[in-house]
Structures are given as C-alpha cells and as structure tokens.
TIRO-2110 file (N, C-alpha, C; in Angstrom, 1 decimal):
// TIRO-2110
-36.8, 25.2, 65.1, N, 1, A
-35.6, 24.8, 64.3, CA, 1, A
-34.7, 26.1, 64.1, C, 1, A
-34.8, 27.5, 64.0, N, 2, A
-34.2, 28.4, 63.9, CA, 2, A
-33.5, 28.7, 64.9, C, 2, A
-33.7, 28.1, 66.1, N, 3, A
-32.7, 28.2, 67.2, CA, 3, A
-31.3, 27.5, 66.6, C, 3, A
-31.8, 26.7, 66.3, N, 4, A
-30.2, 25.8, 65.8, CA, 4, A
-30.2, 26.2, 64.4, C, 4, A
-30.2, 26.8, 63.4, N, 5, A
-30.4, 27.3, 62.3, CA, 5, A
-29.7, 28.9, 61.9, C, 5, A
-30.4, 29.5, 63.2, N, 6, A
-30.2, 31.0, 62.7, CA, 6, A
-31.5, 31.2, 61.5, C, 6, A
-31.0, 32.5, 61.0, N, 7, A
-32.1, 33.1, 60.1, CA, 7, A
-31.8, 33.2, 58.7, C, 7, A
-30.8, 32.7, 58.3, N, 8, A
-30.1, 32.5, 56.9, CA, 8, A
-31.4, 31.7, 55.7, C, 8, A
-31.0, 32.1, 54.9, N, 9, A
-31.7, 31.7, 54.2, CA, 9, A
-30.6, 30.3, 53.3, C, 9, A
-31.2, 29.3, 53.3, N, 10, A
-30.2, 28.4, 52.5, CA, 10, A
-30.7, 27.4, 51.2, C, 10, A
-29.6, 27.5, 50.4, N, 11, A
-30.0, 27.0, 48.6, CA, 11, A
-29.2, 26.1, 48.5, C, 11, A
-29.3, 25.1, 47.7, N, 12, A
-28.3, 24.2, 47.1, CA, 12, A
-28.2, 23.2, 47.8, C, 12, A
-27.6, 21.6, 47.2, N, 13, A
-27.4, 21.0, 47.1, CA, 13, A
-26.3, 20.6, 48.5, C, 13, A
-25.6, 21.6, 48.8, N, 14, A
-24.6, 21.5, 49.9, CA, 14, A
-25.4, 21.7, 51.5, C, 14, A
-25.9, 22.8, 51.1, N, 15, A
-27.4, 23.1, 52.1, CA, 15, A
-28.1, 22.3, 52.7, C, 15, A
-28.4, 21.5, 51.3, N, 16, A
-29.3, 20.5, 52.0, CA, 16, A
-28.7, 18.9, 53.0, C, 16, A
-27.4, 19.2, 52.5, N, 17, A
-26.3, 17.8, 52.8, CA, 17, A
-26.3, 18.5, 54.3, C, 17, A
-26.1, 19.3, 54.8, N, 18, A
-25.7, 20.2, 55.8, CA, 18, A
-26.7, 19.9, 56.8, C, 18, A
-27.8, 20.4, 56.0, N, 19, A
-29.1, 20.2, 57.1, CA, 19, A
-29.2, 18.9, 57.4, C, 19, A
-29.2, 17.6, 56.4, N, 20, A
-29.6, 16.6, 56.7, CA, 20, A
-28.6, 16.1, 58.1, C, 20, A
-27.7, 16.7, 58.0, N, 21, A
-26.4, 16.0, 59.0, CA, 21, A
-26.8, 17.1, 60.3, C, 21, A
-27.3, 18.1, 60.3, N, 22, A
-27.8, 18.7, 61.2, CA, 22, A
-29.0, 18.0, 61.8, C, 22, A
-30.4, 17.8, 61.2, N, 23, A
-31.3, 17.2, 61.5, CA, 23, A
-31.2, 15.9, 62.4, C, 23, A
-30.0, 15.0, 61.8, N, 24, A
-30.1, 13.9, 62.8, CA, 24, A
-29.6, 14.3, 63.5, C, 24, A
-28.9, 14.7, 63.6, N, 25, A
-27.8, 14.7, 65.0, CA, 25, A
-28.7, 15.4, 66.3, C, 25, A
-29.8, 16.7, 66.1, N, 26, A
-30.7, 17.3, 66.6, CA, 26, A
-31.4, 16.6, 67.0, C, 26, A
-31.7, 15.2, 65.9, N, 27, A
-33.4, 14.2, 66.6, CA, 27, A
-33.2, 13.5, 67.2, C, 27, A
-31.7, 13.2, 67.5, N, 28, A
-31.3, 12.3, 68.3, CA, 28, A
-31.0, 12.9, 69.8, C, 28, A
-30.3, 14.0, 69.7, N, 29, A
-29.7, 14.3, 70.8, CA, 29, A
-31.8, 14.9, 71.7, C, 29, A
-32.1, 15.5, 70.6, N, 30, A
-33.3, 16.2, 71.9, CA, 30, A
-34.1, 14.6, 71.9, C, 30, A
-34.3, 13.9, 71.6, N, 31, A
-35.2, 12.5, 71.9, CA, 31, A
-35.0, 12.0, 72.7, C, 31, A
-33.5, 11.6, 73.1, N, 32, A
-32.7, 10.9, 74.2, CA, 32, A
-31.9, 11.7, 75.0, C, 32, A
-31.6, 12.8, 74.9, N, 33, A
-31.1, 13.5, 76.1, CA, 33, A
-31.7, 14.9, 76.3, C, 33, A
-32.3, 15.6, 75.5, N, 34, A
-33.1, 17.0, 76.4, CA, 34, A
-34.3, 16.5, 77.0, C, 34, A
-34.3, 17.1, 78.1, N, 35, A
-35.4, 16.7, 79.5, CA, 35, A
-36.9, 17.8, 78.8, C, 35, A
-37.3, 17.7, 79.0, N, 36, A
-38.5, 18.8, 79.1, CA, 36, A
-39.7, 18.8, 80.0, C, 36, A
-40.5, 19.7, 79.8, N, 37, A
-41.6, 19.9, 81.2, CA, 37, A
-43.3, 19.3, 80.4, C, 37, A
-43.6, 18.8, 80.9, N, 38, A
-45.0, 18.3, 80.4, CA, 38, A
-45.9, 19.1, 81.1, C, 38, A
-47.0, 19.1, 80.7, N, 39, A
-48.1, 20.2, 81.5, CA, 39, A
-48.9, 19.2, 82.0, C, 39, A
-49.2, 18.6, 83.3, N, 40, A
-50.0, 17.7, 83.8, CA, 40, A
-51.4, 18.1, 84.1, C, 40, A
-51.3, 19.3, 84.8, N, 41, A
-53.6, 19.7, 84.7, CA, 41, A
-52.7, 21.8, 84.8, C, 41, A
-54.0, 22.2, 84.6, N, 42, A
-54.0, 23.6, 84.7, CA, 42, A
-55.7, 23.9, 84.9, C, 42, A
-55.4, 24.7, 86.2, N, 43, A
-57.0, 24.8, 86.7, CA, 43, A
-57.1, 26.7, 87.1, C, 43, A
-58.2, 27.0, 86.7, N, 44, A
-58.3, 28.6, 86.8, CA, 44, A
-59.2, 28.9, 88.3, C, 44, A
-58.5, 29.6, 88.8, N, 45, A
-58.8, 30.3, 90.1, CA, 45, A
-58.9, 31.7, 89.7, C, 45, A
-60.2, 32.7, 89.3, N, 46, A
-60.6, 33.6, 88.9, CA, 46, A
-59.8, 34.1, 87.6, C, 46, A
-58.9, 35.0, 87.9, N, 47, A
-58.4, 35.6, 86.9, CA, 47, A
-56.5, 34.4, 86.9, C, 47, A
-56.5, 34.2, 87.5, N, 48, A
-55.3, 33.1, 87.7, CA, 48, A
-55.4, 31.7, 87.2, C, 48, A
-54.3, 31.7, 86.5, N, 49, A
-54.6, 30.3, 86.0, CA, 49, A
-53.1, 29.3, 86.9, C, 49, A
-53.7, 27.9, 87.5, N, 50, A
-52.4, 27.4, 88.0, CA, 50, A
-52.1, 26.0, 87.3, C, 50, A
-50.7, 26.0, 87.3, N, 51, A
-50.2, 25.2, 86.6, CA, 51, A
-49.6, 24.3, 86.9, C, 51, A
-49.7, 22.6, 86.4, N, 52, A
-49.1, 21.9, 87.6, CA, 52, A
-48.2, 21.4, 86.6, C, 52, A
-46.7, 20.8, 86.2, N, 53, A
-46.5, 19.7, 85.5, CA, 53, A
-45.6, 18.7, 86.1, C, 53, A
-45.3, 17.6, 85.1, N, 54, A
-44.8, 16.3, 85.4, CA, 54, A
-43.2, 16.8, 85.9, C, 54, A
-42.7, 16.1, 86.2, N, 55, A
-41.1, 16.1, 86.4, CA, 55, A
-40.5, 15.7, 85.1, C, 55, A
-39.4, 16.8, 85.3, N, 56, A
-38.8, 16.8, 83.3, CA, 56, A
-38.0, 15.6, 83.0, C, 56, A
-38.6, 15.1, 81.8, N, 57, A
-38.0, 14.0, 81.1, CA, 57, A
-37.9, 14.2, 79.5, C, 57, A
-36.7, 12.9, 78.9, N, 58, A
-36.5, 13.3, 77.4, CA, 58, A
-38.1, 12.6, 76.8, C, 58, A
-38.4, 12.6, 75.9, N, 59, A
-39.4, 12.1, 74.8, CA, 59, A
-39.2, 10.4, 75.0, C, 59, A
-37.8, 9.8, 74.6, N, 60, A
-38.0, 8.6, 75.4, CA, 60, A
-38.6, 8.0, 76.0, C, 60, A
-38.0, 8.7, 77.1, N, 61, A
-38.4, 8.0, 78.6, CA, 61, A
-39.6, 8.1, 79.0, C, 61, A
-40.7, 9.1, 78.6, N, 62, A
-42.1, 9.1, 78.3, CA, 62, A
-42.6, 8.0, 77.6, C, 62, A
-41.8, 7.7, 75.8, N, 63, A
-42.3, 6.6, 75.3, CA, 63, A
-41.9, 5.6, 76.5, C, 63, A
-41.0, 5.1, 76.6, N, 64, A
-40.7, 3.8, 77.2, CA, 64, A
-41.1, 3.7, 79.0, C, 64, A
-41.9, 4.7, 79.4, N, 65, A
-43.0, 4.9, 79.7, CA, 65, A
-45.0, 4.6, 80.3, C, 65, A
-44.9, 4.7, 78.7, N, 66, A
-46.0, 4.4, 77.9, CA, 66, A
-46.6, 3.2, 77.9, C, 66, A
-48.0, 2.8, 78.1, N, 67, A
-48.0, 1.6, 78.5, CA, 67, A
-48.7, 0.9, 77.4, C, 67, A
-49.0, 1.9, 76.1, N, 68, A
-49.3, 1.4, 74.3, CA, 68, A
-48.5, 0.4, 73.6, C, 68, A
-47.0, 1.2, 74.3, N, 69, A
-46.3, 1.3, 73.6, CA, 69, A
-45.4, -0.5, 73.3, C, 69, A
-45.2, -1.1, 72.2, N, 70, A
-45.0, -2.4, 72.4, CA, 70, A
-43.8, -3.1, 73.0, C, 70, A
-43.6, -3.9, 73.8, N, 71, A
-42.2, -4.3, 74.3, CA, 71, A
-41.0, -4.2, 73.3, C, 71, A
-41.5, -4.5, 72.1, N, 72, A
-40.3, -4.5, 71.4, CA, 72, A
-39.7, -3.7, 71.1, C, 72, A
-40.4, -2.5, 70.5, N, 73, A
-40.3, -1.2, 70.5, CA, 73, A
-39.5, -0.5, 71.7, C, 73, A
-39.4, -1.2, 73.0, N, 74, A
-39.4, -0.3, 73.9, CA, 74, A
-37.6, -1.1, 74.4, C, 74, A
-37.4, -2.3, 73.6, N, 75, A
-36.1, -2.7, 73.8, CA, 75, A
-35.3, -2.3, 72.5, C, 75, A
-36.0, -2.2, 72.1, N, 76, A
-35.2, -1.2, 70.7, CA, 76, A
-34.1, -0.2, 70.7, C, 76, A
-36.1, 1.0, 71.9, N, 77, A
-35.4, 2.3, 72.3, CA, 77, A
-34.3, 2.3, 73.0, C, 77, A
-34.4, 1.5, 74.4, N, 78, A
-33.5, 1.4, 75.1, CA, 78, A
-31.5, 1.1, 74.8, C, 78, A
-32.0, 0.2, 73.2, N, 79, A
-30.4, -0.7, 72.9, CA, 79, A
-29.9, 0.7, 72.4, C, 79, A
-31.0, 1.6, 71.6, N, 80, A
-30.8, 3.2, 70.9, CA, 80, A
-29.9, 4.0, 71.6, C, 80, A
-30.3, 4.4, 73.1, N, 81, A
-30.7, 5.1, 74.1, CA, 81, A
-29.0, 4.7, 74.7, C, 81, A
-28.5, 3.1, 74.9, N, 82, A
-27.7, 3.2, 75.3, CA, 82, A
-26.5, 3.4, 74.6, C, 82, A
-26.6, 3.3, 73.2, N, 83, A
-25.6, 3.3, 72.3, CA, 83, A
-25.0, 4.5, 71.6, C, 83, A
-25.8, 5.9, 72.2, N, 84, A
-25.7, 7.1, 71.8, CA, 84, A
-24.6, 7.9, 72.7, C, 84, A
-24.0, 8.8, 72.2, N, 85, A
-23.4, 9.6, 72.9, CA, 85, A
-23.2, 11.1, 72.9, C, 85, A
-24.0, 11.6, 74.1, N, 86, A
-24.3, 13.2, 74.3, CA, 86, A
-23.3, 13.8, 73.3, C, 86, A
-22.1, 13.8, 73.8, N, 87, A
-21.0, 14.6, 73.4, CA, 87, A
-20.5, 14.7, 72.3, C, 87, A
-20.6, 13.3, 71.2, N, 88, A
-20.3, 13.3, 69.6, CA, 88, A
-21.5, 13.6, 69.1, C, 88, A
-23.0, 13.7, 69.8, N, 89, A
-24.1, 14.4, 68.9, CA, 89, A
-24.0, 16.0, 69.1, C, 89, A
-23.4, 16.5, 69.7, N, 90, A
-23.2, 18.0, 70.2, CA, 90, A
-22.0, 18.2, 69.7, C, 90, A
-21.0, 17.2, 69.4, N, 91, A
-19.9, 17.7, 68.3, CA, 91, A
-20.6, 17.8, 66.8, C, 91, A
-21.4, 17.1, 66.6, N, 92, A
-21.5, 17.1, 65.1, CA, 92, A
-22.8, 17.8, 64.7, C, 92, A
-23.7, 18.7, 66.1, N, 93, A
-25.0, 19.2, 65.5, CA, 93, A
-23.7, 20.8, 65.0, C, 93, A
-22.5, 20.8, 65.9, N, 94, A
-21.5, 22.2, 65.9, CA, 94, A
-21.1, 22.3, 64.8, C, 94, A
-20.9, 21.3, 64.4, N, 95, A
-20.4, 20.8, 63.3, CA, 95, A
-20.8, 21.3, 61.8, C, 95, A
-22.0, 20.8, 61.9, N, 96, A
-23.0, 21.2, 60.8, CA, 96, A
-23.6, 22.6, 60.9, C, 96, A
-23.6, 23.0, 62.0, N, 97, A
-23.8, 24.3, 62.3, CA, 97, A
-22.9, 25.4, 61.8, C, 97, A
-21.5, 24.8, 61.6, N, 98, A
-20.8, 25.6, 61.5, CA, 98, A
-20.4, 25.6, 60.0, C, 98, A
-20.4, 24.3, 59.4, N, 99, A
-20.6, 23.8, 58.2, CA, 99, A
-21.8, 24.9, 57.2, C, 99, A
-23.0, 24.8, 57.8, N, 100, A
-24.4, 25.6, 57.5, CA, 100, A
-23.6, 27.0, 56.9, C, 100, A
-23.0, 27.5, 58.0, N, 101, A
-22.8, 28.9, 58.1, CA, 101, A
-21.4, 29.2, 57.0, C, 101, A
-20.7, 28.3, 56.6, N, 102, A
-20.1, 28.7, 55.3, CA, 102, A
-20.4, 28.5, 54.3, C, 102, A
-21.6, 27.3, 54.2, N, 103, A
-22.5, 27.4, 52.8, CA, 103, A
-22.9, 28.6, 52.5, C, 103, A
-24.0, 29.3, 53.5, N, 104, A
-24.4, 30.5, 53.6, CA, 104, A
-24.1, 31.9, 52.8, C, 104, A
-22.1, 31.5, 53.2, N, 105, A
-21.6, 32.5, 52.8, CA, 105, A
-20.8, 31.7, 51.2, C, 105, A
-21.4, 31.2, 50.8, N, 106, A
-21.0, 31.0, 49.5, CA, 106, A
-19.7, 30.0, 49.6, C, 106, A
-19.6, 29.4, 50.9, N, 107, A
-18.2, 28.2, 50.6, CA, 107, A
-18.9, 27.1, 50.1, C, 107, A
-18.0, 26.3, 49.9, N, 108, A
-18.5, 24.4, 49.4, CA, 108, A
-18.5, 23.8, 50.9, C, 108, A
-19.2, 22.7, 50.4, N, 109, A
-19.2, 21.6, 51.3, CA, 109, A
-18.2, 20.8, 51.6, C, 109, A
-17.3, 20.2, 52.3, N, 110, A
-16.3, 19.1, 52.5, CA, 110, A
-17.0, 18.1, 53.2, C, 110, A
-16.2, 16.9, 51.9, N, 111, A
-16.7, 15.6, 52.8, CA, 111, A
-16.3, 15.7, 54.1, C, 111, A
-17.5, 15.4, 55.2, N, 112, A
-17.1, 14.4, 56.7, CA, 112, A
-16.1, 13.7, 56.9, C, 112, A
-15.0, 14.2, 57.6, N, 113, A
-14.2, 13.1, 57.9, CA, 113, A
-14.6, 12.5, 59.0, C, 113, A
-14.1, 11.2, 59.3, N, 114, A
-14.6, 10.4, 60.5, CA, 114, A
-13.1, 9.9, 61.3, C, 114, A
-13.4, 10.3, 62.3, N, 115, A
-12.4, 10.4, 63.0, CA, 115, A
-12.1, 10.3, 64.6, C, 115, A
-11.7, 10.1, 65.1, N, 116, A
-11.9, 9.8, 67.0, CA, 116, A
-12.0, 11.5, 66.9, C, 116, A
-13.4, 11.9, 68.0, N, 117, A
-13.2, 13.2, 68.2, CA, 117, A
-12.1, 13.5, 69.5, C, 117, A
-11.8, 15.0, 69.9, N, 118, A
-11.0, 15.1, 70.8, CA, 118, A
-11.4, 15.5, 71.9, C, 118, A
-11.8, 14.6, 73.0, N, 119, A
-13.1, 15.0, 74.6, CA, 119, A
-12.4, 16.1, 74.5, C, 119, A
-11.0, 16.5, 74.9, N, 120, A
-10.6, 17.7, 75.7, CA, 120, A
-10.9, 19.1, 75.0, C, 120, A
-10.4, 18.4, 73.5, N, 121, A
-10.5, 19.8, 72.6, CA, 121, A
-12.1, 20.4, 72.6, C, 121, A
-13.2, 19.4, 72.5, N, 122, A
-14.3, 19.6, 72.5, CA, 122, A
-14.9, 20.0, 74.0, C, 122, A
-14.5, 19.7, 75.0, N, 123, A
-14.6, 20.2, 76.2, CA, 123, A
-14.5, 21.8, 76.1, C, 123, A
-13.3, 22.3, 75.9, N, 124, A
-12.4, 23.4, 76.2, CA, 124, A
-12.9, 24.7, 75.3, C, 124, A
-13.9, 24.1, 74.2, N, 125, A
-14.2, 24.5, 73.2, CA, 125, A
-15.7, 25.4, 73.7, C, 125, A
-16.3, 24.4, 74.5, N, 126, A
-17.8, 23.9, 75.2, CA, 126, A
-17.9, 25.2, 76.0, C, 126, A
-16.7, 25.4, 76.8, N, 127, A
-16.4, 26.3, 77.9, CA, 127, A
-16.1, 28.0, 77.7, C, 127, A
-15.2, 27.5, 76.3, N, 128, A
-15.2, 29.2, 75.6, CA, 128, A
-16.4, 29.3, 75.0, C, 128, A
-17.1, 28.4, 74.8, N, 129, A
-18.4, 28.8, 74.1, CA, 129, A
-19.0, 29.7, 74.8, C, 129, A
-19.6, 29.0, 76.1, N, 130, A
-20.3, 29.5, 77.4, CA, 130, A
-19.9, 31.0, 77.5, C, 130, A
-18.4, 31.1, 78.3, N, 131, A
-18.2, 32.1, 78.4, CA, 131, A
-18.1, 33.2, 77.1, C, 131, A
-18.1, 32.9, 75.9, N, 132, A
-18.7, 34.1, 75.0, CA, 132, A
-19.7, 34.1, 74.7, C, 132, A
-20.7, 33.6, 75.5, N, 133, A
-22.3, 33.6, 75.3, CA, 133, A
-22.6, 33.1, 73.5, C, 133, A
-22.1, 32.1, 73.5, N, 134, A
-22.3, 31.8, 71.9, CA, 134, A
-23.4, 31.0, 71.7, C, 134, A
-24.7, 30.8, 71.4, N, 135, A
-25.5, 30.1, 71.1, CA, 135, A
-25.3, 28.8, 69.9, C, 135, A
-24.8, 29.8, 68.9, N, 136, A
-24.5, 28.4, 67.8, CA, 136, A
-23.6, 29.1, 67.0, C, 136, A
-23.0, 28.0, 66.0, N, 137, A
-22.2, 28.6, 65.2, CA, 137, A
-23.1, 29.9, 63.7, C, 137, A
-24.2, 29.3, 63.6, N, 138, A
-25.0, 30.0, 62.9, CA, 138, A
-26.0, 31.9, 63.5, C, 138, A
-25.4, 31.6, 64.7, N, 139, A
-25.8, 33.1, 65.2, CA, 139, A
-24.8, 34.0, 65.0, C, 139, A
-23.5, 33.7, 64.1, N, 140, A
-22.5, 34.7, 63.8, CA, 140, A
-23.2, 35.9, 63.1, C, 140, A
-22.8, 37.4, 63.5, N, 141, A
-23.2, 38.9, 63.4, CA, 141, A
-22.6, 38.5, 61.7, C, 141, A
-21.8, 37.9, 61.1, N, 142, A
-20.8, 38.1, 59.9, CA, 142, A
-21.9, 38.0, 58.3, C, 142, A
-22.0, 39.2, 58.0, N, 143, A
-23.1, 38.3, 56.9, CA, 143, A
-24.7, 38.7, 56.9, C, 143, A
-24.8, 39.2, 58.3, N, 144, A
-26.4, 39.4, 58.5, CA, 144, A
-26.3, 41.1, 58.3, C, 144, A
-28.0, 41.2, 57.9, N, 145, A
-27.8, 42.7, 57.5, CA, 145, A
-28.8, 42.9, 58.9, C, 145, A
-28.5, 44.1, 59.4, N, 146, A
-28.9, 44.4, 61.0, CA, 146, A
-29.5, 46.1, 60.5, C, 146, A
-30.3, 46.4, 61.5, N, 147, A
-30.7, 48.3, 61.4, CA, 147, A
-29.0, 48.8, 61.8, C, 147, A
-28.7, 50.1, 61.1, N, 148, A
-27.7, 51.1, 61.5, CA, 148, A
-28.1, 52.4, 61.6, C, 148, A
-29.1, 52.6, 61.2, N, 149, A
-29.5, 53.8, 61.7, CA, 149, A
-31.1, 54.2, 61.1, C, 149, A
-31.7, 54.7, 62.1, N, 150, A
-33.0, 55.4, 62.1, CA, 150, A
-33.1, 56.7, 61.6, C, 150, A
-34.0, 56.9, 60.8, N, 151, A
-34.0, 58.6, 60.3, CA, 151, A
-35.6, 58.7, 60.0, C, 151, A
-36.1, 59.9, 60.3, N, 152, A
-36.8, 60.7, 60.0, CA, 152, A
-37.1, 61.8, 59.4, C, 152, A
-37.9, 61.3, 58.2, N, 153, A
-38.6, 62.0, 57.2, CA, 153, A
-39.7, 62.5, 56.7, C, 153, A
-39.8, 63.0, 55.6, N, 154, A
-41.3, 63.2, 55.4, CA, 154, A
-42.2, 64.3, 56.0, C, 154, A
-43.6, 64.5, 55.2, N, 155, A
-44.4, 65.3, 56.5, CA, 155, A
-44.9, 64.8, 56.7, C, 155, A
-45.2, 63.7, 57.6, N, 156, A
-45.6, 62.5, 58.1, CA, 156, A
-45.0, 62.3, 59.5, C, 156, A
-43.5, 62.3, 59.2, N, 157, A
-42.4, 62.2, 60.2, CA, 157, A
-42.6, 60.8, 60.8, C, 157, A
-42.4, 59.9, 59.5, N, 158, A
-42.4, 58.1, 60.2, CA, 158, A
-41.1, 58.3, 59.8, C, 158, A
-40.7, 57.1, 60.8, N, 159, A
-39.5, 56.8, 60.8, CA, 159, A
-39.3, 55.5, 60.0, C, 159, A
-37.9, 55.6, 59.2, N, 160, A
-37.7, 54.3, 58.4, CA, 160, A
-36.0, 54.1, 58.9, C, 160, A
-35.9, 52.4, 58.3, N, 161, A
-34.9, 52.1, 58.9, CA, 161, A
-33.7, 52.1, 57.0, C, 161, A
-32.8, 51.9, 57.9, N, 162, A
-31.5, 51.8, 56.5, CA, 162, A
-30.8, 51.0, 57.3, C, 162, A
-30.6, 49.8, 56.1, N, 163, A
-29.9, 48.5, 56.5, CA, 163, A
-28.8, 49.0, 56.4, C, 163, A
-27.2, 48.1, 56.7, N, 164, A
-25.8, 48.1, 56.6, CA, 164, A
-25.5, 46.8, 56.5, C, 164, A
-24.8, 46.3, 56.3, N, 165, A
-24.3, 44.7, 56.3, CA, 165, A
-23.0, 44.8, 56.9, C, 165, A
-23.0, 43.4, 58.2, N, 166, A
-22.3, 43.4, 59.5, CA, 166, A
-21.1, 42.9, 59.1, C, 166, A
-19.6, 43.7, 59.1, N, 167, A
-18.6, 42.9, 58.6, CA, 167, A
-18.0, 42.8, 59.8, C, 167, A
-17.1, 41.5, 59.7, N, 168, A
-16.1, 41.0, 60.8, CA, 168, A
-15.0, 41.4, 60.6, C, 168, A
-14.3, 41.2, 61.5, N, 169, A
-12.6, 42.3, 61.1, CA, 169, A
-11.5, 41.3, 60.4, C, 169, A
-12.3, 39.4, 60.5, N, 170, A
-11.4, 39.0, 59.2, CA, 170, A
-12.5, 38.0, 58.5, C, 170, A
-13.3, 38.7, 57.4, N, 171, A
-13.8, 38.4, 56.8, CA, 171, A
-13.3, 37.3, 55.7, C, 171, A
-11.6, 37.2, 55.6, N, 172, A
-11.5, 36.5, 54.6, CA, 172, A
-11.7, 35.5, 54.7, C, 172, A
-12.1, 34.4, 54.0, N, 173, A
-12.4, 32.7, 54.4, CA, 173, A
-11.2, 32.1, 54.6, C, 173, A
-10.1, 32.4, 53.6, N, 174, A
-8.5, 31.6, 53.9, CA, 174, A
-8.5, 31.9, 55.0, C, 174, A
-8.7, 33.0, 55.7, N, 175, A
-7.9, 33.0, 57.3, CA, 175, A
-9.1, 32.4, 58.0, C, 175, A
-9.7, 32.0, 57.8, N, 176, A
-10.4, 30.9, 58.7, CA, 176, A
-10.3, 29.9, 59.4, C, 176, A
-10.7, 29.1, 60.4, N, 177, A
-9.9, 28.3, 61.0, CA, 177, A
-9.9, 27.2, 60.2, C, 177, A
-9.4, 26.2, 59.4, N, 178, A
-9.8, 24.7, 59.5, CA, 178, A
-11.4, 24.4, 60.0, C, 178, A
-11.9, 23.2, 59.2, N, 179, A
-13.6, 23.4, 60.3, CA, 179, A
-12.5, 21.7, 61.0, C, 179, A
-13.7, 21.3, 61.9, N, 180, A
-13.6, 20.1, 62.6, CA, 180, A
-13.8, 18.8, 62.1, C, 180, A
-13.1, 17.7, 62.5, N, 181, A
-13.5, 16.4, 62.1, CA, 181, A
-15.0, 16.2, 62.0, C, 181, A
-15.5, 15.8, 61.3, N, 182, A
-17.1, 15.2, 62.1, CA, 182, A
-17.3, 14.3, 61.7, C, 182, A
-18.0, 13.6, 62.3, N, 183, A
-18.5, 12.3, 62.7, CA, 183, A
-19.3, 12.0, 61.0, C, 183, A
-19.2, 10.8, 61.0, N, 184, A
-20.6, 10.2, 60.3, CA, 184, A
-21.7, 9.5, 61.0, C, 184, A
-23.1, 9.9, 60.4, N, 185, A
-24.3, 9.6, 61.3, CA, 185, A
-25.3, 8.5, 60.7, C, 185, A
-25.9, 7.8, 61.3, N, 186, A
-25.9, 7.9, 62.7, CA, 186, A
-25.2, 6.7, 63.6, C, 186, A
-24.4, 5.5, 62.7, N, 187, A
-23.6, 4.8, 64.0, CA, 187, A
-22.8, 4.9, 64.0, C, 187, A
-21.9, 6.0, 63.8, N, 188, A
-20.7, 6.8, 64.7, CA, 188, A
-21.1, 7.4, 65.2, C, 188, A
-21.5, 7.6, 65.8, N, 189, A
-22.4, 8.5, 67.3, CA, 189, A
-22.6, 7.9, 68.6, C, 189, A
-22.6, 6.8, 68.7, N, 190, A
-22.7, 5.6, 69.4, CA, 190, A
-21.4, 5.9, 70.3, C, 190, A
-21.4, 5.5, 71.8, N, 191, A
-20.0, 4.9, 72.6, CA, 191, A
-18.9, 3.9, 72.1, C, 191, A
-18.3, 4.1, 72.5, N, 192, A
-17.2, 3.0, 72.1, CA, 192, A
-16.3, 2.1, 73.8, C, 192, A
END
C-alpha cells in the first residue's frame, strides 16, 4: 500500500475520508483490471531453482475461474466486472492521492464533486505523467525530509547523517492548482 501512499504519515478525520476514497477505488481497479503472475510449480535443479507460472490474470478472472466458486457469485462478479471503468478508477485513486498529499501538508478536505470526468484532460495528463516519471501524486520531494549531507566525526569516525527538509520553488498552497473533479464511489465509477 505505500506504493500508492507514499511514506507520509497521516492523522485526522480528513485522512481517513481520503484513504477510504483511495482504498476503493485501489480494490477495484487491481481486482478487475491488474493482471498478475501466479507461480504454478517451482522445482530445484541443484543450486538453481526453476520457475514456471500461469499466464497473467486479474484476481477475478482466477475467481470466476474457480470451480468452488458459486454460480451466483460468479454472475455477480461478472455484472461488477462489466460495469466498471479503468479510467474513472485511475481518475479518482489520482485523485485521492492527490487529495492525501494536501492533508499531509496540513490542508482540509473538500467535498467530492461528481461530475462527467474529462477523457482528454485525463488522457493528456496520463502522458505528462509518464513522461515526468511521476509515480503518484503522493511521491512529491515537497515536505519530505531527505539526507543533505554526510559528516564525519568523532574518534570513532562514524558517519552521521543531518536532515534538511525538501522545499519546492512554490510552496504556497494558494498558488496551487485547483484539485480535480472526483467521482463518488463506488457507482459512479461504472460506464455510462
């Protein structure tokens, strides 16, 4: 969960509204659309160990799958499965992500507005992401205390570290952008 999180530490009542709107939008999107690798047998050839696994699938499609698992349950998943949509769960995990990360710094919470998101803006957005190698909105340098410099002391001569804390060149929050529409969860998330 710290991949989508960051390393922040978070308090309060806003926090927790934040995460909760983070959490779905996370259990949905990796259940029904992240693929993953299952480990099917692993057998050791002396010092080598080899590895075989399945062909990547979401959690799903495993259940539905499954041959435990009850029909009904499994038209359930599917009515779930079709009524979801990649792109507004990926708007609104950014969302709260981005949300997270002003609590963090001591902003309030705003209600969700719910609103048609914008494919193109959200597209375009997707792409400058990429190209600034941006992981999440919560891996921002702004706020985190990082090593600045190493020194050596003592007659020992261990080295110890001295924090600094990372400032951005517009730290103020008024100049911040607007945050984004976001969705309400979880049946606005759904196609239309």
């Amino acid at each position: 969960m710290r991949k989508a999180l960051g390393e922040q530490r978070f308090e309060g009542t806003g926090a927790v509204q934040c995460l909760a709107r983070l959490y779905t939008a996370l259990r949905y999107f990796v259940n029904f659309f992240q693929t993953s690798f299952k480990l099917a047998e692993k057998a050791r050839d002396g010092s080598t160990v080899h590895r075989r696994y399945l062909a990547p699938a979401t959690p799903c499609e495993r259940l539905l799958e499954h041959s435990a698992i009850p029909t009904a349950t499994k038209v359930r998943l599917r009515e779930v499965a079709e009524m979801l949509d990649p792109i507004r769960l990926l708007e609104e995990v950014r969302a709260a992500q981005t949300q997270l990360e002003t609590v963090s710094r001591g902003g309030s919470v705003s209600a969700p507005r719910s609103g048609e998101p914008d494919l193109v803006r959200f597209l375009a957005n997707l792409s400058m992401a990429v190209c600034d190698e941006e992981t999440s909105a919560t891996r921002s340098p702004v706020g985190l205390v990082a090593p600045a410099a190493v020194s050596v002391s003592g007659p020992n001569l261990k080295p110890t570290m001295t924090n600094a804390k990372v400032e951005s060149p517009s730290a103020d929050p008024a100049a911040s952008t607007p945050s984004k529409p976001s969705l309400p969860l979880p049946p606005e998330i759904v196609r239309r």
